[in-house]
C-alpha positions as CSV (number, residue, x, y, z in Angstrom):
1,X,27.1,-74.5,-24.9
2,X,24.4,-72.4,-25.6
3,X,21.8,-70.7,-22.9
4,X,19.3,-72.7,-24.1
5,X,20.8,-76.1,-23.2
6,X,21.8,-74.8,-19.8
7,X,20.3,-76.0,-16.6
8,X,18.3,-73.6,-14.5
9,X,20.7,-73.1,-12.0
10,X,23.3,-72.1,-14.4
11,X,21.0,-69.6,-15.7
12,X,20.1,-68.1,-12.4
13,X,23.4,-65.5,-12.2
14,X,22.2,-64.2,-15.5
15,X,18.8,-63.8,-14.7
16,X,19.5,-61.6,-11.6
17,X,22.1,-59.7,-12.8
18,X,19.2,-58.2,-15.3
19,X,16.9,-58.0,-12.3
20,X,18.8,-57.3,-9.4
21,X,18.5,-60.2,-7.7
22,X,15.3,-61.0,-9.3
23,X,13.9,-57.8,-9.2
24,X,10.6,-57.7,-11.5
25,X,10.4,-61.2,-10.6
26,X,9.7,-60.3,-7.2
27,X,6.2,-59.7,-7.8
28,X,6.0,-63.6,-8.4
29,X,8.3,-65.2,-5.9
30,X,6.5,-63.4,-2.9
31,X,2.7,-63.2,-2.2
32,X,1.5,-59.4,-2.6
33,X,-1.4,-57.4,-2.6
34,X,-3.9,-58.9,-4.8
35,X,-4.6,-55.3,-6.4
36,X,-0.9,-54.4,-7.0
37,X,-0.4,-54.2,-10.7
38,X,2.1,-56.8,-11.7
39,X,5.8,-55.1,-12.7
40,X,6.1,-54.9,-16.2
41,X,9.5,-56.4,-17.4
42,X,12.2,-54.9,-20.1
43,X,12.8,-56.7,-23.3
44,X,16.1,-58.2,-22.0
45,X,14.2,-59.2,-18.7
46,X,11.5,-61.0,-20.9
47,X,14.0,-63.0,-23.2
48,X,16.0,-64.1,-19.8
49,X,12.5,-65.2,-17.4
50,X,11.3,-67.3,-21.1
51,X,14.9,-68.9,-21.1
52,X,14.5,-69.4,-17.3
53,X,10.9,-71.4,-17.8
54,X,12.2,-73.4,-20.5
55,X,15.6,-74.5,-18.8
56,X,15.7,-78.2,-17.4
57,X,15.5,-77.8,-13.7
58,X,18.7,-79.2,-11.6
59,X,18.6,-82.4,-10.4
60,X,17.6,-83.1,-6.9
61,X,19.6,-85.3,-4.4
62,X,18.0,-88.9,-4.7
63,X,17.2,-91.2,-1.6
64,X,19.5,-93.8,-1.3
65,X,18.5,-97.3,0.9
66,X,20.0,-96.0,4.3
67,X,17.5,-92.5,3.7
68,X,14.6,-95.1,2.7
69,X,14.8,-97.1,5.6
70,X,14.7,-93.7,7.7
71,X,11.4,-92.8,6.2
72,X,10.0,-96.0,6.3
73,X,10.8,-96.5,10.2
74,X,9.5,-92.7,10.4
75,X,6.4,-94.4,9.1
76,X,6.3,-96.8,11.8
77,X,4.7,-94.9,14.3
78,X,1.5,-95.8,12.3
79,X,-0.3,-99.1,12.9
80,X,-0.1,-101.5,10.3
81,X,-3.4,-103.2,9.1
82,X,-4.6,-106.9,10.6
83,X,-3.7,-108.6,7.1
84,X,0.2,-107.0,7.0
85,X,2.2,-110.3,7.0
86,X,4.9,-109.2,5.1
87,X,8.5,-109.5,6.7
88,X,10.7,-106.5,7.3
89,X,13.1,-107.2,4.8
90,X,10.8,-108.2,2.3
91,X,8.7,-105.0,3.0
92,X,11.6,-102.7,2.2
93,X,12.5,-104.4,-0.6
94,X,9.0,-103.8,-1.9
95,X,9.1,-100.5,-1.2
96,X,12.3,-99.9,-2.4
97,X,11.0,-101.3,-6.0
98,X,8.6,-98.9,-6.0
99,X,9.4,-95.2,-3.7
100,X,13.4,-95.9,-4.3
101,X,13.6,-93.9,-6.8
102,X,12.3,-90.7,-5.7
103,X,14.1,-87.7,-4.3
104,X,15.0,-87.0,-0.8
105,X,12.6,-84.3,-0.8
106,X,9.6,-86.0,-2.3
107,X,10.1,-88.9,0.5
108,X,10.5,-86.3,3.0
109,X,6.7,-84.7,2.0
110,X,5.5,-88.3,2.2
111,X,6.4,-89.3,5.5
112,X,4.8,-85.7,6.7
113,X,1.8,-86.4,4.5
114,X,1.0,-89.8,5.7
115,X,2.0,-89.2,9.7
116,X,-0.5,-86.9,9.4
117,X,-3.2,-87.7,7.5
118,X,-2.9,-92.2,7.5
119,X,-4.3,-93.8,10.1
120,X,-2.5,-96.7,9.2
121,X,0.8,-97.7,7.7
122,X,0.6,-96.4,3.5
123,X,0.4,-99.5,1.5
124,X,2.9,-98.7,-1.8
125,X,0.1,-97.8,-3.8
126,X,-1.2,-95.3,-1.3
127,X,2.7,-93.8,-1.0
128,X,2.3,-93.4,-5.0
129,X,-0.5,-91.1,-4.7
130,X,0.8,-89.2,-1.8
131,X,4.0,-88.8,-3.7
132,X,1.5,-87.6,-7.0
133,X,1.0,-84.9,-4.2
134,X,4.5,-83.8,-4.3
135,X,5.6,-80.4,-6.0
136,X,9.4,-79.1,-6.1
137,X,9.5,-76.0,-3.6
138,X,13.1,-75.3,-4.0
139,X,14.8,-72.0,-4.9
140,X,15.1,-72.9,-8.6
141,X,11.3,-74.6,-9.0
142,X,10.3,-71.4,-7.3
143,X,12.2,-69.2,-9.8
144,X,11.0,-70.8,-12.8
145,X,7.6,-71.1,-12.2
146,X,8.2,-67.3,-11.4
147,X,9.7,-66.7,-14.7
148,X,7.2,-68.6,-16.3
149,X,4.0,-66.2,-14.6
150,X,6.0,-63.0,-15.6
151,X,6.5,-63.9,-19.2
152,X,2.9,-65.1,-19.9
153,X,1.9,-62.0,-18.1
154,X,4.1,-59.8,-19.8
155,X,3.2,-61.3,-23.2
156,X,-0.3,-61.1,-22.2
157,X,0.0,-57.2,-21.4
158,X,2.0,-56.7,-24.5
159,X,-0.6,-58.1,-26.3
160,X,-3.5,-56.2,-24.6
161,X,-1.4,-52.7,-25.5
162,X,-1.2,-53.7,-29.4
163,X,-4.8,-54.2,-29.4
164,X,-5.4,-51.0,-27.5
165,X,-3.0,-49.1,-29.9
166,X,-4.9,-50.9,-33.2
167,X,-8.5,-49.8,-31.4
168,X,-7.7,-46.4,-30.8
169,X,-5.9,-45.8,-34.9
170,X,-1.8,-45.1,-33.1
171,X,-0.4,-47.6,-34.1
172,X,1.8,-47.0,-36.9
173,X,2.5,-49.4,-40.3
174,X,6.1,-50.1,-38.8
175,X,4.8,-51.4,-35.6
176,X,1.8,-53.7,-37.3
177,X,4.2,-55.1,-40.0
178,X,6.4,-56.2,-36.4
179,X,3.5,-58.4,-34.3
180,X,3.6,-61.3,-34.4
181,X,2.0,-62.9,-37.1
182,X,-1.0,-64.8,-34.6
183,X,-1.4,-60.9,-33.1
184,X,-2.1,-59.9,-36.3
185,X,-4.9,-63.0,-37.4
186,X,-6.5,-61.8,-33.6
187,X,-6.8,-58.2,-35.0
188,X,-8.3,-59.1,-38.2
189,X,-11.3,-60.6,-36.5
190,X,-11.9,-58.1,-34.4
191,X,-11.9,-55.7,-37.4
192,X,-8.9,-53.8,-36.0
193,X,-6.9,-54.6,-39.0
194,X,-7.3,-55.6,-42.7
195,X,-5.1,-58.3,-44.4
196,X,-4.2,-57.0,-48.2
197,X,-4.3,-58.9,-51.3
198,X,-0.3,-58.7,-51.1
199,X,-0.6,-60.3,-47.4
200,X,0.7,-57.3,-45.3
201,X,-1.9,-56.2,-42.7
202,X,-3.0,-52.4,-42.0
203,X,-4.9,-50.6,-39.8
204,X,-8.9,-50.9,-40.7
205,X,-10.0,-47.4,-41.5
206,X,-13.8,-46.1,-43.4
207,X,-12.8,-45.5,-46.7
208,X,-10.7,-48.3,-49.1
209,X,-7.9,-48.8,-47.1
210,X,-6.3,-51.9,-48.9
211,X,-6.1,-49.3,-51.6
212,X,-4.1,-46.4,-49.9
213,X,-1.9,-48.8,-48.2
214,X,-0.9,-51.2,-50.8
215,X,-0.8,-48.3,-53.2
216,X,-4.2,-48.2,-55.1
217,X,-6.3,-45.8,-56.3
């Protein structure tokens, strides 16, 4: 089985054997100064936290009835409204149709939710949108919405240096012919680069330089 069908948490030895223990990652998992510059990662770092965003997440223990009737008699410190005639039974059952198949976690966050912020008993449509509420705060949600920060931002900084290289004249034909191809488009309009007759791209320069790098006069 390839990496890329792998769940997350299969992934997760990889990733911190490259990082030590998540290393560059860090910076994401853990709130830090806003004007600390965020760690830049290695190209074996980047290809790891991209595989870590993409990976299906594990699956999270689901409520089953007995947990359900937990949070619902949780729930029962609130008052129910005037027009609640339903009978107890038939209540769960509706509930059950509707908040069974959630997590134990996201069940968890709406009996906390609505304890503290219902003044009466949640109708099910009310529990729907607390539940809308509900993100995954586990070790591997935290992880790959960290690996998913670091590679946008080290994509995004990789991105600013080429530009910075193309602006200033460094960068040589070797490293334009190897951005990628959208990088390069970007640079033509902002008359870093020029894009030949043959399709290669070169560096923008005064004096005919489709010429002297496609081998003209």
């Amino acid at each position: 089985m390839g990496i890329e069908a792998r769940q997350l948490g299969e992934l997760m030895p990889a990733l911190s054997s490259l990082t030590g223990g998540m290393g560059s990652l860090n910076h994401w998992m853990q709130p830090s100064p806003a004007a600390a510059p965020a760690p830049r990662l290695s190209n074996d770092e980047l290809a790891v936290a991209m595989t870590v965003a993409a990976a299906p997440l594990p699956a999270l223990e689901m409520a089953d009835d007995v947990f359900l009737a937990q949070i619902l008699r949780m729930m029962d410190m609130l008052p129910r409204r005037a027009d609640d005639i339903v009978g107890g039974k038939l209540r769960h059952r509706a509930y059950e149709l509707v908040i069974g198949r959630y997590s134990r976690q996201a069940l968890e966050f709406l009996a906390t939710e609505a304890l503290q912020s219902c003044r009466f008993f949640p109708s099910t449509t009310e529990c729907v949108e607390i539940l809308r509420r509900w993100e995954r705060a586990d070790s591997a949600a935290l992880a790959q919405r960290a690996a998913a920060a670091a590679s946008r931002a080290e994509h995004q900084a990789r991105f600013d240096d080429a530009m910075q290289r193309l602006s200033a004249g460094e960068a040589s034909q070797d490293e334009i012919d190897a951005l990628p191809e959208q990088w390069k488009c970007i640079a033509e309009t902002r008359s870093l680069l020029w894009r030949c007759d043959c399709g290669s791209y070169a560096l923008r320069r005064p004096r005919n330089p489709i010429a002297s790098q496609c081998g003209g006069d």
